[in-house]
C-alpha positions in Angstrom: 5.4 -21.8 -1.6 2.3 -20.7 -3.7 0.9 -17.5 -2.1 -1.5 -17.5 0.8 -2.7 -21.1 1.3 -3.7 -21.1 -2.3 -1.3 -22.9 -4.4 -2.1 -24.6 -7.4 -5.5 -26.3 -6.0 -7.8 -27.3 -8.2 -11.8 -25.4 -8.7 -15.1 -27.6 -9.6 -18.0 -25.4 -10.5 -20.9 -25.9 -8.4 -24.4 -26.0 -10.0 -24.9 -22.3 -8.2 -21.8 -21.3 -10.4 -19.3 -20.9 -7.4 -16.4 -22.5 -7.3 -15.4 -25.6 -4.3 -11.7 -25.7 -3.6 -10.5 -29.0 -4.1 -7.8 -28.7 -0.9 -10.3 -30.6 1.3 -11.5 -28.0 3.5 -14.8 -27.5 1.2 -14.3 -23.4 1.0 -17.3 -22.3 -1.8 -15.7 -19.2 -3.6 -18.1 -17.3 -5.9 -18.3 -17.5 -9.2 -15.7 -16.2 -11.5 -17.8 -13.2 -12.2 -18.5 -12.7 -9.0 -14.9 -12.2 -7.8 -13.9 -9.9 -10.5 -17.1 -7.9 -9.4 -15.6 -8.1 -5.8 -12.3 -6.7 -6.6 -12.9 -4.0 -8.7 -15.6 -2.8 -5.7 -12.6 -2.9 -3.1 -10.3 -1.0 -5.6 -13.0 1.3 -6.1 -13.1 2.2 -2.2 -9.4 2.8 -1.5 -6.2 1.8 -3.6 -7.9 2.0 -7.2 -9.3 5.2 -6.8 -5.9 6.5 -5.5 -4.6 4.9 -8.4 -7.1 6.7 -10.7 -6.8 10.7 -8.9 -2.9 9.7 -9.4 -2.9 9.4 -12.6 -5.2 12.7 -13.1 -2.7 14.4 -10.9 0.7 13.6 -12.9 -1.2 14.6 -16.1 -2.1 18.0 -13.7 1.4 18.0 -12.8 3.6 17.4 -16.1 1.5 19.8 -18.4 1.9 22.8 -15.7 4.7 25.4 -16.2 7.8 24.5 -15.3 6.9 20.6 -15.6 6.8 17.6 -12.7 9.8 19.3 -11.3 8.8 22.2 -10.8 5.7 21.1 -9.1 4.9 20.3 -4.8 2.9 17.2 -3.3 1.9 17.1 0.0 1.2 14.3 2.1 -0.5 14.5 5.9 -1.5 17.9 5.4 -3.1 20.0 7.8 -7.0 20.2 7.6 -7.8 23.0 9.9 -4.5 24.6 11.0 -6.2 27.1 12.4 -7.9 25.4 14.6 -5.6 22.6 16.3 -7.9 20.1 18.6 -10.4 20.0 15.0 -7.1 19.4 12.8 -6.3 16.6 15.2 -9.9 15.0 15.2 -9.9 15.2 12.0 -6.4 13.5 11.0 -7.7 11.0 13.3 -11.0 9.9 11.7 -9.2 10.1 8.3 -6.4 7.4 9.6 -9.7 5.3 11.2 -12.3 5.3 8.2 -8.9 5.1 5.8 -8.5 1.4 7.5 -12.6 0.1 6.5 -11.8 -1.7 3.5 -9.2 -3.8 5.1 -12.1 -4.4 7.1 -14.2 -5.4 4.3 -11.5 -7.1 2.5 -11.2 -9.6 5.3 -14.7 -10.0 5.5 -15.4 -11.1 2.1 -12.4 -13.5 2.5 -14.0 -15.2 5.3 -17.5 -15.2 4.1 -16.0 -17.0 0.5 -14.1 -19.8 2.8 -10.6 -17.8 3.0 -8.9 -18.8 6.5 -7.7 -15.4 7.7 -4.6 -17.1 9.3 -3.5 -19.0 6.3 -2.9 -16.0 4.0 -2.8 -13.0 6.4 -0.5 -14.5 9.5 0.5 -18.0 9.1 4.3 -18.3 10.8 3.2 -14.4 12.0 5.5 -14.3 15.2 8.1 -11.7 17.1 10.7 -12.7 14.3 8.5 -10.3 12.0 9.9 -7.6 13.8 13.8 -7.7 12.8 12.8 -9.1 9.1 10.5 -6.0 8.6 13.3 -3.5 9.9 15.8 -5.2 7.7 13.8 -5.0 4.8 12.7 -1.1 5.2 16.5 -0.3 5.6 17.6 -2.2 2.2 14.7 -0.4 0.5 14.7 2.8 2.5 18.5 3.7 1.7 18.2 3.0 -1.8 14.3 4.5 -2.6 15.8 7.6 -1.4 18.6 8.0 -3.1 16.7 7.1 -6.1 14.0 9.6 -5.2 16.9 12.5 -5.1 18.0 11.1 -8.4 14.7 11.5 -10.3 13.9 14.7 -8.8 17.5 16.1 -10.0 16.5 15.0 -13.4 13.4 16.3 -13.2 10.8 13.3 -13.5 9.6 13.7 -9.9 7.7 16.3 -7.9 8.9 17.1 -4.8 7.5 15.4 -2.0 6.1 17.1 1.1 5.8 14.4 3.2 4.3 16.4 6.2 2.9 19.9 6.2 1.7 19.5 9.9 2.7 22.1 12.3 5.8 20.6 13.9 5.0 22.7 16.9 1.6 20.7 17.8 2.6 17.7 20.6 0.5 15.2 18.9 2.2 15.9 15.2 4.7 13.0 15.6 2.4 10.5 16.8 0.2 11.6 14.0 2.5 10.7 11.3 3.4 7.2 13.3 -0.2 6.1 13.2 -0.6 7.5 9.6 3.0 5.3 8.9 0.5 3.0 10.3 -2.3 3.5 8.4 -1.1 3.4 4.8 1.1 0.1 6.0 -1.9 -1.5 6.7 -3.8 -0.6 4.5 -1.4 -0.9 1.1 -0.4 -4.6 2.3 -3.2 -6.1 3.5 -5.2 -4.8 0.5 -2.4 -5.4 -2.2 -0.6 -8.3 -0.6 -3.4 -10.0 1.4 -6.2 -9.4 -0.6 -5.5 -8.6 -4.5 -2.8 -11.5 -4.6 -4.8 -13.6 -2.7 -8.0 -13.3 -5.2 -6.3 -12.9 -8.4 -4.6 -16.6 -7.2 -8.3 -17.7 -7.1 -9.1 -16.4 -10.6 -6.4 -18.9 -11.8 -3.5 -16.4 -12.3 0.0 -17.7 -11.6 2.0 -16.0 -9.1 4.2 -14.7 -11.5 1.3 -12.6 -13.4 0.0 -12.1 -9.5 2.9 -10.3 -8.4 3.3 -7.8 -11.6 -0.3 -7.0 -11.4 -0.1 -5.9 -7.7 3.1 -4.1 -8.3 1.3 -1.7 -11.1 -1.4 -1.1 -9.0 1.2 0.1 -6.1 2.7 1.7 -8.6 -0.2 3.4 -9.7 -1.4 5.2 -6.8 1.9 6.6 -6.2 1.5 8.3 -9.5 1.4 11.7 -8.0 4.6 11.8 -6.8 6.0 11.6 -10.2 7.6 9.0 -12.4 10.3 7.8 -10.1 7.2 7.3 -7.7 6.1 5.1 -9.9 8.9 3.0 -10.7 10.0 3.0 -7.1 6.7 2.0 -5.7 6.6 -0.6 -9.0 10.2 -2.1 -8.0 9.3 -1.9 -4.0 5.8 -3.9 -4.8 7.5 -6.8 -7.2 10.2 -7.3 -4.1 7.0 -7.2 -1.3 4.9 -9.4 -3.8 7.7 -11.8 -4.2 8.3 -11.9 -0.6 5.0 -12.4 0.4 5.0 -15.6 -1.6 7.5 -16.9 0.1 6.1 -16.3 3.6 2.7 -16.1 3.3 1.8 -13.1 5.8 1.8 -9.5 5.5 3.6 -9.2 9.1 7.0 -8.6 7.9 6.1 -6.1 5.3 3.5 -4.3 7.1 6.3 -3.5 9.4 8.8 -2.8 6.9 6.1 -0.5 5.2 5.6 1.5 8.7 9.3 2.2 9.3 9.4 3.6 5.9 6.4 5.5 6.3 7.9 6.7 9.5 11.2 7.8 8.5 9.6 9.7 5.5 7.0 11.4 7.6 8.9 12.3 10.8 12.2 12.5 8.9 10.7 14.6 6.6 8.9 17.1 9.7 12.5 17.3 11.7 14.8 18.0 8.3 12.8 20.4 6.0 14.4 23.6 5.7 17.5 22.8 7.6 19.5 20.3 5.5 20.3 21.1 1.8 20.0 18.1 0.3 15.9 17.9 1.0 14.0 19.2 -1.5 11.2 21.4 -0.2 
């Protein structure tokens, strides 16, 4: 099954220079130009610029002393821990306003003809649930021990993947909405978006897929190079996936148990198991 509802269908240039799909439901998609425009806009506004300040921050991070192991990332950090009820507000609007280009991305899909339903939910159902949870522990287990591997040798930072104050009552429902968040937002964007135009450009899956796996890839930079690679492997398996089924359901949910068991896991193990790095 071609991604999305996109397949292999056909394009006839309009005299306006958009592009008619030829599957019978008359969708006008813009021009070539147009769409190439698009994308790099929506890359601009969330996962390409994290791609980008990645990349600036593993150049940071290899040329300091002691090298990328030697170095600290952290993720969900605290913006005013001196002041709790404003550190909560304001992990709260950055989860919200962190969520507006899947917003926009689905917009633009709909305005150019792109049925929602057909590459964002089709055959979306309760089933989701036990395919995502399988999926996060096959690539849970094994992304951390490859994580523990790469930071033994050296080619990752270690990962802080809280620095909340455990104490606060709303830290763990924090990190489960942020879980949320980047699921969302990595697979609808990467997955249900990027796919889903580069498809209408005329690339084959195949191409599809390893593009969207470098750019997960890339904004997971920071963490080091076994970020990279993991993320790279992770996205080829999601992309590939996604093909096959044709929603994000199952991987958004895979994505969020991750997220989950990195960010709590993380919060209730620090400091008091020696196999952690902190």
């Amino acid at each position: 099954m071609p991604i999305g509802c996109l397949g292999h269908h056909g394009r006839v240039t309009t005299d306006a220079g958009a592009r008619r799909d030829e599957d019978g439901t008359g969708a006008l998609l813009p021009s070539r130009g147009l769409l190439v425009a698009e994308l790099v806009i929506v890359l601009a506004l969330s996962l390409g610029r994290s791609g980008v300040y990645s990349l600036v921050r593993i150049i940071e991070a290899a040329t300091a002393p002691g090298g990328l192991g030697a170095q600290t990332t952290t993720m969900n950090a605290s913006v005013r821990p001196d002041r709790p009820w404003f550190d909560l507000t304001y992990q709260l609007l950055n989860i919200a306003f962190a969520l507006v280009p899947v917003a926009l991305a689905g917009y633009l899909l709909v305005r150019s003809g792109t049925t929602l339903r057909d590459v964002w939910f089709r055959g979306a159902g309760w089933g989701d649930l036990p395919r995502g949870a399988a999926i996060a522990a096959g690539v849970g287990s094994v992304g951390l021990a490859f994580y523990l591997l790469m930071h033994a040798l050296g080619l990752s930072v270690t990962v802080a993947a809280s620095g909340l104050d455990t104490s606060r009552w709303w830290t763990v429902p924090v990190l489960v909405l942020a879980a949320l968040e980047n699921a969302v937002l990595e697979e609808f964007i990467v997955l249900g978006y990027v796919l889903v135009r580069l498809r209408q450009l005329g690339w084959s899956d195949t191409r599809a897929i390893v593009a969207a796996a470098v750019l997960r890839g890339s904004y997971h930079l920071y963490q080091g190079l076994g970020g990279f690679v993991g993320n790279l492997v992770m996205g080829l398996l999601f992309g590939w996936l996604y093909r096959r089924w044709g929603r994000v359901g199952p991987l958004v949910v895979a994505h969020t148990l991750l997220d989950v068991g990195a960010f709590v896991g993380y919060a209730a193990l620090a400091g008091r198991v020696g196999w952690l790095p902190t």
